[in-house]
C-alpha positions in Angstrom: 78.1 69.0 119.9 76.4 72.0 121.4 74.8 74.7 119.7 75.0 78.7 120.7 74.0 82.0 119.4 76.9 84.4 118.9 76.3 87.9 117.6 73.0 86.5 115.6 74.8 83.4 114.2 74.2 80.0 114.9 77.4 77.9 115.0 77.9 74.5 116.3 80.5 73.7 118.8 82.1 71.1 120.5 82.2 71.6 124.2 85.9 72.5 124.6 85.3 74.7 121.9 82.8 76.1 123.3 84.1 76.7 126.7 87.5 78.4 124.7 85.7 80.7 122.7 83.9 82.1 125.4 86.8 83.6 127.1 87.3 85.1 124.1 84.2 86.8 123.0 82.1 87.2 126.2 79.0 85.6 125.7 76.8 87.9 127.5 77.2 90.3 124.6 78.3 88.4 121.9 81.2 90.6 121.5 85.3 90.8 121.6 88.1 93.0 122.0 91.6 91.0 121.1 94.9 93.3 121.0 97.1 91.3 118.6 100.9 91.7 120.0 102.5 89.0 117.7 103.9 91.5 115.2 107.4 90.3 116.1 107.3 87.0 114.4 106.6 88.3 110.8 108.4 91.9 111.5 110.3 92.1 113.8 111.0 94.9 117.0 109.2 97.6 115.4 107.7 99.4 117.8 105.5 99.0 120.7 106.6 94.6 120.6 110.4 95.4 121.0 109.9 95.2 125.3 106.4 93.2 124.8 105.8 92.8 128.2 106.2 96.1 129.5 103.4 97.0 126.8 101.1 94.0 128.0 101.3 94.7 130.9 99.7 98.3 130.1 97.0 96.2 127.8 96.4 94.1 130.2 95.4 97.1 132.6 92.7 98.5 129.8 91.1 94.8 130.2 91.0 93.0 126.8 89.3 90.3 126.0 92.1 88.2 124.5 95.4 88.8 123.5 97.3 87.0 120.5 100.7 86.2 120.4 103.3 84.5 118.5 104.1 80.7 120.5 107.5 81.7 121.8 106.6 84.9 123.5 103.2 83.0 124.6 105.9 80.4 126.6 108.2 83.8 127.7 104.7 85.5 128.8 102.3 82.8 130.4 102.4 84.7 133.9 100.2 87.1 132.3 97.6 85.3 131.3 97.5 83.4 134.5 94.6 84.5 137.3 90.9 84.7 136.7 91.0 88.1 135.6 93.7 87.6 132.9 93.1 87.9 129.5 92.4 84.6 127.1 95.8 83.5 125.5 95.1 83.8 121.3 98.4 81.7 119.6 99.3 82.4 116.4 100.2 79.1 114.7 101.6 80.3 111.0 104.2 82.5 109.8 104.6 84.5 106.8 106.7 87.0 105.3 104.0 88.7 103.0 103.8 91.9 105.3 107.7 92.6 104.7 107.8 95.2 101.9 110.5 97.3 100.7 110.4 99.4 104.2 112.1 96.5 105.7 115.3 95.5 106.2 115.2 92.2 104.6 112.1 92.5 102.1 110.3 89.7 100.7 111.2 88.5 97.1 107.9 85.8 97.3 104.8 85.5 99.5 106.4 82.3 101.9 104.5 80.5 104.7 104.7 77.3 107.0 103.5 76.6 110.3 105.3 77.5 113.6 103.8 75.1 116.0 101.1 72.8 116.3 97.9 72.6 118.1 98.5 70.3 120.7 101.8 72.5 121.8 99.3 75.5 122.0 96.7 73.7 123.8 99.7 72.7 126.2 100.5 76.7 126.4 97.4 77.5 127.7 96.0 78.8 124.3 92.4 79.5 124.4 91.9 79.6 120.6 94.6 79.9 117.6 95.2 81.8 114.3 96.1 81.3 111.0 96.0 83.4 107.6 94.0 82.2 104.9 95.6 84.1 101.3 93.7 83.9 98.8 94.8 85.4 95.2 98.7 84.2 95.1 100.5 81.7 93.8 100.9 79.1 96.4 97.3 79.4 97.3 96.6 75.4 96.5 99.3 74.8 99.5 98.3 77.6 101.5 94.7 76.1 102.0 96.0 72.4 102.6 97.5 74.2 105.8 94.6 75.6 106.9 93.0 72.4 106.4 95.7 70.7 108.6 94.9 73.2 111.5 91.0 72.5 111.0 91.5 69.2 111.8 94.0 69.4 114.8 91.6 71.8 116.1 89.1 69.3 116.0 90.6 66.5 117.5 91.7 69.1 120.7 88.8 70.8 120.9 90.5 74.4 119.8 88.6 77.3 118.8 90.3 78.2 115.2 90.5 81.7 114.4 90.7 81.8 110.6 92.1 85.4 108.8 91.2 85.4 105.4 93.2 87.8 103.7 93.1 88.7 99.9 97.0 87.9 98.4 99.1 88.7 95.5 99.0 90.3 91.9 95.3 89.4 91.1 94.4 91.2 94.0 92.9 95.1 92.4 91.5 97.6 94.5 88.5 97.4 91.9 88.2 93.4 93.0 88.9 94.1 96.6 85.9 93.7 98.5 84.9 90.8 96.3 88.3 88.6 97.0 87.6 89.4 100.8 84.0 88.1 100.5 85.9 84.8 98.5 88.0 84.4 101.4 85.4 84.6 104.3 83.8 82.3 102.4 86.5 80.0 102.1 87.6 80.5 105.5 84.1 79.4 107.0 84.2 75.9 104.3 87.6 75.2 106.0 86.3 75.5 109.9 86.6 78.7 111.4 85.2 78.9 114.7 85.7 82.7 114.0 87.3 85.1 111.5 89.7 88.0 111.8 88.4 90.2 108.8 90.2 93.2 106.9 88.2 96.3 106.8 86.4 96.9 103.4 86.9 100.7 103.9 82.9 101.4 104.4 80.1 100.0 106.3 78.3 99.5 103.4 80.7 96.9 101.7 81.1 95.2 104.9 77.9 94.6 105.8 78.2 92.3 102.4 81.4 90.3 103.8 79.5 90.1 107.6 76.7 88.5 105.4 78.9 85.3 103.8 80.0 84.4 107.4 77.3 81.7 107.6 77.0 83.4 111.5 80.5 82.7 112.4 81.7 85.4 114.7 83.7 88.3 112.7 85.8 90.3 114.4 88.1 93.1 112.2 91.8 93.3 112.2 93.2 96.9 112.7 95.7 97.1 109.9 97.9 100.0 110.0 98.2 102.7 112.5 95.2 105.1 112.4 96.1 108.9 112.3 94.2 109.1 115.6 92.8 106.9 118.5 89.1 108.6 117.6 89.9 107.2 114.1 90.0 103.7 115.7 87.0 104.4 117.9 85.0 105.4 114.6 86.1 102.0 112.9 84.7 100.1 115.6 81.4 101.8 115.9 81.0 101.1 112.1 81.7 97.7 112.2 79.8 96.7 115.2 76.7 98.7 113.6 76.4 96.1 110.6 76.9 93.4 112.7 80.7 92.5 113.3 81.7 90.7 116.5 84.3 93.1 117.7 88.0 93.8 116.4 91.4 92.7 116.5 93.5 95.7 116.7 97.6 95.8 116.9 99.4 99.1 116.1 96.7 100.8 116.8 97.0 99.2 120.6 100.7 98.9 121.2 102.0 101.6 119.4 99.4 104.0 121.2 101.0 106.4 123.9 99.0 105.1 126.5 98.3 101.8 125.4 95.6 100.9 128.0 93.5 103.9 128.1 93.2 103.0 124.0 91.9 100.0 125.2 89.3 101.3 128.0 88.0 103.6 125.2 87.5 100.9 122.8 85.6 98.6 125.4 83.3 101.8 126.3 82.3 101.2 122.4 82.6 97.1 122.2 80.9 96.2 125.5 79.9 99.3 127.0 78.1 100.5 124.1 78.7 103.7 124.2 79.0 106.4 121.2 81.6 108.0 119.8 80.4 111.3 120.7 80.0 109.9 124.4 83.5 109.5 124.5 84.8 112.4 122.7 82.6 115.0 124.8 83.7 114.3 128.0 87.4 115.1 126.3 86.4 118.9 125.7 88.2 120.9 127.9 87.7 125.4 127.2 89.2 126.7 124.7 88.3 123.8 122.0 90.4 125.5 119.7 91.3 124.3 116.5 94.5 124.3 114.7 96.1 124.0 111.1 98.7 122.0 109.6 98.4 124.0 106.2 100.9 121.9 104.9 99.1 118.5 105.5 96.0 120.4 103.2 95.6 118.9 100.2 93.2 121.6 99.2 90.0 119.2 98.7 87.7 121.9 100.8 85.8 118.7 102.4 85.9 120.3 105.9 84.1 123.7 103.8 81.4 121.2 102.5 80.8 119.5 106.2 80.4 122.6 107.8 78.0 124.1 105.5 76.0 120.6 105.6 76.4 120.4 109.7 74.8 124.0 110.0 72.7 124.8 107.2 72.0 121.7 105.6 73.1 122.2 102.0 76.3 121.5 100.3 77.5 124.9 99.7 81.1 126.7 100.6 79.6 129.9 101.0 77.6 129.1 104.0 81.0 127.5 105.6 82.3 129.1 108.5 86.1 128.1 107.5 88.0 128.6 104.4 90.4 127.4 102.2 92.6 129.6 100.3 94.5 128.2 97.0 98.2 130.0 96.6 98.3 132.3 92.7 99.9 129.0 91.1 97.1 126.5 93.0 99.8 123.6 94.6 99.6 125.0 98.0 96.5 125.4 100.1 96.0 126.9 103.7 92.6 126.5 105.3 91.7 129.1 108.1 89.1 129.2 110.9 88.6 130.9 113.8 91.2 131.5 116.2 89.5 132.6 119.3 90.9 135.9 119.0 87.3 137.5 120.1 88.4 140.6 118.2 85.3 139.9 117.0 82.9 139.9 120.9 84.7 143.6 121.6 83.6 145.1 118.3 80.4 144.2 118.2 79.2 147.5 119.5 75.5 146.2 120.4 76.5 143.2 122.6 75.4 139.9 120.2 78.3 138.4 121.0 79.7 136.0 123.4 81.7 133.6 124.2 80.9 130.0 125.5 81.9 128.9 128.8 82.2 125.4 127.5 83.9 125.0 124.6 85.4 128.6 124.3 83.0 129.5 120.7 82.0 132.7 120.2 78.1 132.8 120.2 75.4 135.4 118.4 72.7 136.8 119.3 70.4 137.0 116.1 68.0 139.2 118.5 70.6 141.5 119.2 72.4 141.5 115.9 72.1 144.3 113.6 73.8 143.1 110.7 76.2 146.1 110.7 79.3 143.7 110.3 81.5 145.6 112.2 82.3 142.0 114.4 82.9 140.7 109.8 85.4 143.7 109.6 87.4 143.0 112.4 88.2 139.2 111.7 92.3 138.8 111.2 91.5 135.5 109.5 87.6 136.8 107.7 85.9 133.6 108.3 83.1 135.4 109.9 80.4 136.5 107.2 76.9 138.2 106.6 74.7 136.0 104.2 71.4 138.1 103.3 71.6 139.8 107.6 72.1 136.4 109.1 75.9 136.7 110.7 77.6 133.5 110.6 80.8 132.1 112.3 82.1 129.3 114.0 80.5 127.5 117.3 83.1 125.0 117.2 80.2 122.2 116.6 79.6 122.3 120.7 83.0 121.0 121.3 82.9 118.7 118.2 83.9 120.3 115.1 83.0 118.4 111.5 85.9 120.2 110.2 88.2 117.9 112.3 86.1 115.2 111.7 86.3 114.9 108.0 89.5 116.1 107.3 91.4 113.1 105.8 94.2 114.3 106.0 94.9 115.9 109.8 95.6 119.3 108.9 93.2 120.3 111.0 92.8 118.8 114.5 91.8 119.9 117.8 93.9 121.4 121.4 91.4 120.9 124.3 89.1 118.4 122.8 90.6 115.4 121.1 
């Protein structure tokens, strides 16, 4: 056995194992990207899997760190993973129909599982590590776990890195309970022999940090889940979970289903190995005018990107010091937030010159110096989100290129042209 720090952890591992489970999360950094492309096997050809290796191909380009697939497309698709630059070959050994909900063509009446290959046939593929689900919550949990058990032991006897998913399951399963049933099934997941685990999101930082800390030090790396609204969404995800200590992510949809599949995965390794920040990333996006627009139909009227403005700029939770605003329709279901246009109706008022616009991101700029507080420039607003608060003209400077608006609207009725 050989013993080896990974991401603060120390785990034991045979030498095969070893040797596996370093082409998938690069030792030098103890971290991992993985795009997981076996969707097919437990959904079918939605999209970005229906020609998979057209869109591994464009993975491959981004340079991931491993990719997992189901065994058959593994055997149709080992020419990719072949070369010393090629990323390591992640089989998934289990099938289930639990994901197949009333969207789908055939849904599921019962949670069903069974195994699709063994270990020794993936070792023979050229597998690096395998996966299985662990559910924990349903029915047929007692037979669930004597499979996982089967795999721990196979993986054993081959040397196999075993990549366990532990996945809450079933009726018992409350959004109250949640984070505690994922926490059960790390837990459970390490006691059966994970080498690693492929971890649902708890939703915040602050809950996850509790699941990263029930991993006995076995890797965790965080499955993507559904489609984000947005590929910063992702990016943000990441830089969460690697903050309290997570190995790096398994991310699907949010990969394949991407327009540009491998530039989604050059910006997550910037985050993962690279280290860079969010903001890194998104700055070098911002392109004059960083204007932002409105879906007033997506607004759900909450007046969160009010309350992050006034917080950004002044500090205080307070909608009068926002420089946006929300206005409720006379019977209060509809709701349409406005901010500044770049109009600059407001720069050729302003009859003493305090106002300009910024080459960079396009923002109209003041100069307290120069400002009188006649609020002529307040007057002239089409959309009156510029205001006067005891002299002091406020208005929007786009946040440098980075609006918290954008940033904290849930629901993407506002988003940005020229930035991101």
């Amino acid at each position: 056995m050989y013993r080896r720090w990974f991401t603060g952890g120390l785990i034991e591992l045979s030498f095969g194992k070893l040797i596996r489970l370093s082409r998938i999360i690069d030792p030098s950094d103890g971290r991992s990207l993985v795009v997981a492309a076996d969707h097919g096997l437990m959904l079918g050809p939605i999209k970005g899997v229906v020609d998979l290796e057209a869109t591994l191909r464009k993975v491959i380009a981004g340079g991931p760190d491993a990719i997992l697939v189901s065994p058959g497309q593994a055997r149709r698709l080992s020419h990719l993973f072949a070369g010393r630059s090629a990323p390591a070959m992640l089989v998934r050994i289990d099938w289930t129909n639990a994901f197949r909900d009333k969207t789908y063509t055939l849904p599921a009446r019962s949670i069903q599982f069974n195994r699709v290959t063994t270990v020794e046939e993936a070792v023979k593929i050229g597998a690096s590590g395998v996966v299985t689900y662990l559910f924990l919550g349903f029915d047929g949990e007692e037979d669930h776990i004597a499979m996982v058990e089967e795999f721990s032991s196979e993986c054993k006897t081959w040397s196999m890195p075993l990549i366990i998913e532990p996945l809450p399951m079933g009726p018992r399963v409350t959004k109250a309970n949640y984070v505690d049933m994922v926490k059960r099934a790390v837990e459970k997941a390490v006691e059966l022999g994970a080498d690693a685990l492929k971890v649902p999101y708890t939703g915040d930082p602050y809950s996850f940090k509790e699941v990263i800390g029930v991993s006995s030090g076995v890797p965790v790396l965080v499955l993507g889940g559904y489609k984000a609204l947005s590929i910063r969404d992702s990016l943000e995800v990441i830089s969460e979970v690697l903050d309290v200590g997570a190995a790096g992510v398994v991310f699907g949809r949010n990969v394949v289903q991407d327009p540009n599949p491998d530039e989604a995965v050059r910006l997550m390794r910037r985050i993962i190995h690279g280290k860079e920040t969010v903001m890194d990333i998104l700055r070098e996006k911002i392109k004059p005018p960083v204007k932002i627009l409105i879906e007033a139909e997506k607004c759900s009227g909450c007046r969160v990107c009010e309350l992050a403005c006034s917080f950004f700029h002044e500090k205080v939770f307070d909608f009068s010091f926002a420089r946006l605003r929300v206005k409720y329709s006379e019977d209060g279901r509809t709701f349409t937030p406005y901010a500044c246009t770049l109009c600059y109706s407001c720069v050729n008022a302003c009859p003493n010159g305090a106002l300009r616009v910024n080459g960079k991101t396009g923002a109209v700029e003041v100069s307290q110096e120069l400002c009188q507080g006649c609020g002529i420039c307040v007057d002239s607003c089409p959309v009156k989100v510029l205001k006067l608060i005891n002299g002091r003209l406020l208005l929007c400077d786009l946040c440098d290129g980075l609006p918290e608006c954008v940033k904290w609207c849930s629901r993407n009725a506002l988003r940005v042209e020229g930035g991101w």
